[in-house]
N, C-alpha and C positions, 0 to 999 in steps of 0.2 A: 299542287306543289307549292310549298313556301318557301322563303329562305330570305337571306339579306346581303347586298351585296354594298362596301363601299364607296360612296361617290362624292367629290368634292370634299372630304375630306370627315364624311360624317355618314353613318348605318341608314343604310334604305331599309328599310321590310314591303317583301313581296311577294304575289303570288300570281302562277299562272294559272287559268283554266282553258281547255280546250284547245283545239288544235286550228291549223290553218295559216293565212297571213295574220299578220299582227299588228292587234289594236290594244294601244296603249291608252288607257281611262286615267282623268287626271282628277281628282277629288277636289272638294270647297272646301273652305273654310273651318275650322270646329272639329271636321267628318274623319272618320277613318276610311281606310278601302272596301271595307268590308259593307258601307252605305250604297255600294254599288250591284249588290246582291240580285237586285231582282230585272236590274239589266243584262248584268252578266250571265247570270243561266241563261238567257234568251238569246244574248250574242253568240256565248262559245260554244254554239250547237254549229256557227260556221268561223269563228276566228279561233287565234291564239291570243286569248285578249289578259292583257299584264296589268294586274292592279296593281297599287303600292300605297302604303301610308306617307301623305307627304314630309318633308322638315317639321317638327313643332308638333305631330299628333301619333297615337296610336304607338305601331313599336321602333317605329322611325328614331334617330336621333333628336334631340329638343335643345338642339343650342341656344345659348342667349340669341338676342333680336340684336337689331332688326332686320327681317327678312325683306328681300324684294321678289316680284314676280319672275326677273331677270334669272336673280339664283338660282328660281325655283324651276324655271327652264332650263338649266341649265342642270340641274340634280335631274330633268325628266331626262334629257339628251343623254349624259354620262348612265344611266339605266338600260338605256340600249343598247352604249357602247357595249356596259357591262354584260349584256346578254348577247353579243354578236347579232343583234338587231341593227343593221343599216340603214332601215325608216321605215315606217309603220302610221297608221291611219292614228289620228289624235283625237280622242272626244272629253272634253273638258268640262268642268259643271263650275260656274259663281266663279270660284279663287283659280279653278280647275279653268274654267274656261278662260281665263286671263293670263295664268299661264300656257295654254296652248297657244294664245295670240302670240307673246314671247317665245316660242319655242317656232313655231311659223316666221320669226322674222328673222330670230336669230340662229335657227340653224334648217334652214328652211330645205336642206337636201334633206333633213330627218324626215318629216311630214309629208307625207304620200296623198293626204287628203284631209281635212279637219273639220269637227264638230265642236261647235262653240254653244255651249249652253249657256244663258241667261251672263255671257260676257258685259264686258264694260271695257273703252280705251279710255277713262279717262273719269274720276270720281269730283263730282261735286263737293260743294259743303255740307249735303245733306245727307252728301252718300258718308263720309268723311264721319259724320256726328251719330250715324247709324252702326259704323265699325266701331268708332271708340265707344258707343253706349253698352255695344254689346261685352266688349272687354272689364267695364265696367259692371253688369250683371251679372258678369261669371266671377267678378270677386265676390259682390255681395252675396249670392246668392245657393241655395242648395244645388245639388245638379239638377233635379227633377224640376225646379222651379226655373233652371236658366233653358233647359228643353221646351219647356213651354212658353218661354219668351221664341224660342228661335221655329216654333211652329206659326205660332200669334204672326210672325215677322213670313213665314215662308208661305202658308196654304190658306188657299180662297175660301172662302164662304162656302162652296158648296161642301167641302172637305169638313167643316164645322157641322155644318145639317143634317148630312147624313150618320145617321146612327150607328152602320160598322164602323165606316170610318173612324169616326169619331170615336167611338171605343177603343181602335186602334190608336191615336192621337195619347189616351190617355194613359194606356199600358206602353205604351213610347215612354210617357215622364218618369213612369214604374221602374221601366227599362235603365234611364240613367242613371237612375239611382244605386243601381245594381253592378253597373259599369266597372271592370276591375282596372282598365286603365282609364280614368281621367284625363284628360289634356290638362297640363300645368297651366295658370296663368299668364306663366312668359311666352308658355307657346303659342298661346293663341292671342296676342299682344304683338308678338314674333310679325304674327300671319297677316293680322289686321294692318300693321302697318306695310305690310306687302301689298295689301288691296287697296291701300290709301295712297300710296307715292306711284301706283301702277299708270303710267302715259304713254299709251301706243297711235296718240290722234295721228301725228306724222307720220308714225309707218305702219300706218295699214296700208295704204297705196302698193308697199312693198311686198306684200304675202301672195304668193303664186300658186299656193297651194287653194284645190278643189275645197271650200269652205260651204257649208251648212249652218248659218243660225240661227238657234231658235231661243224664244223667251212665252214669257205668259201677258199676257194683256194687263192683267192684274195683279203683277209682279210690285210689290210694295218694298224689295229689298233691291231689287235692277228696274228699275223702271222701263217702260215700252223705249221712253228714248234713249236710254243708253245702248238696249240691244240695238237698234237702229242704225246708233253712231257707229258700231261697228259692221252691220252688213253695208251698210252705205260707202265705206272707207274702204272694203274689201273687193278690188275688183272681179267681178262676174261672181258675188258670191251670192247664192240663196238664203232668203228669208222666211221663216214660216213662227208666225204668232197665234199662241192659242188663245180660244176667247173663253173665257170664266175658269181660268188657270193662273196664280201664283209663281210662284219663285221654285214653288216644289211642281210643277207641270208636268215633269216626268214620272211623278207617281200619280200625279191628277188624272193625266189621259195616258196612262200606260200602255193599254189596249192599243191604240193608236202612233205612241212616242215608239215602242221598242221596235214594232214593223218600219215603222217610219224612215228610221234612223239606219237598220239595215238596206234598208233596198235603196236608199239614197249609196253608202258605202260601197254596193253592189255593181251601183252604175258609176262612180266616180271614182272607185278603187280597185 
């Protein structure tokens, strides 16, 4: 099922798959919902799990900027409203998972339980100079050649070595190029500086909600300590870091991430 429904005063696009309770997937940066694909077949064999294109990408709305995580919590929350959703389990990825931080403090009766993928409470300057480079690459640059800055930037070494993969990596750039919606450059401009002004160091203390975070060891886009600063802030929250895994982790060790991830929700939801 797809469809779009209003919220905060601008078009969501969304879809459901699968039946059961409901798990609401918050996408990163750049990505459509639809980058969720090879989780979601895996999930909605036991949830009702609702993707959506965030503000700024895919067939969402793409208002001028600039966005915050805050709104962007607040467009997940009004999503549920709008589906008579009352709360629902949250697994966030990068921009996704910073937004579920946000959506955990600010409406924390929403969040039944949360997955915070490769989060951040709180960017540096280097995190800072790696969102505007990138906004920068996607002016200059063709789509297929700003895909492969955003692999370069996401997937480890072993990802490059291996020769499916790796063929996969390349027919990815193929892929963008082909792309019939682009992201405008205000939307993803929009987003970056959502990821840059994002500051939950104070209140993570405050998230009640059953939390799960996970990152990759060799995460060059979230580094090991930023995931950190939010399981540490998070009380009683779980940490789990993969070792020779990137920013992309969850396609890294999939085998491993998709099991993973349910049977944690299993017992804490």
């Amino acid at each position: 099922m797809m469809s779009f429904v209003t919220v905060n005063g601008i078009q969501l696009y969304y879809e459901i798959r699968g039946k059961g309770k409901p798990l609401l997937l918050i996408m990163g940066i750049t990505a459509p919902c639809s980058v969720w694909e090879k989780h979601v077949s895996y999930w909605e064999k036991e949830y009702r799990c609702i993707i959506f294109d965030n503000r700024g990408v895919g067939l969402s709305d793409k208002p001028e900027g600039p966005y915050t995580t805050a709104q962007m919590a607040d467009d997940s929350a009004a999503l549920l409203d709008a589906l008579n959703i009352s709360n629902a389990a949250v697994v966030g990825v990068s921009m996704g998972g910073a937004i579920a931080l946000q959506m955990a403090i600010r409406h924390p009766e929403k969040v039944s339980a949360m997955v915070a993928m490769c989060p951040w409470a709180s960017c540096d300057r280097k995190g800072e100079a790696i969102f505007r480079h990138i906004t920068h690459i996607k002016a200059h640059l063709r789509p297929e050649q700003f895909a492969h800055f955003m692999q370069l930037l996401i997937f480890d070494k072993p990802t490059f070595d291996n020769d499916a993969e790796y063929e996969g990596l390349l027919e990815g750039q193929k892929g963008a190029a082909l792309e019939a919606i682009q992201q405008p450059l205000h939307g993803l401009e929009a987003q970056a500086e959502a990821c840059i002004s994002h500051n939950v160091v104070d209140q993570l203390p405050q998230i009640q909600s059953p939390s799960l975070v996970i990152g990759g060891k060799q995460d060059m886009f979230v580094p090991e300590w930023m995931v950190r600063e939010v399981a540490e802030g998070i009380p009683d929250s779980e940490l789990h870091l993969y070792d020779n895994a990137g920013h992309a982790f969850h396609w890294e060790k999939l085998d491993d991430f998709n099991p993973r991830v349910l049977n944690w929700l299993k017992a804490n939801y």
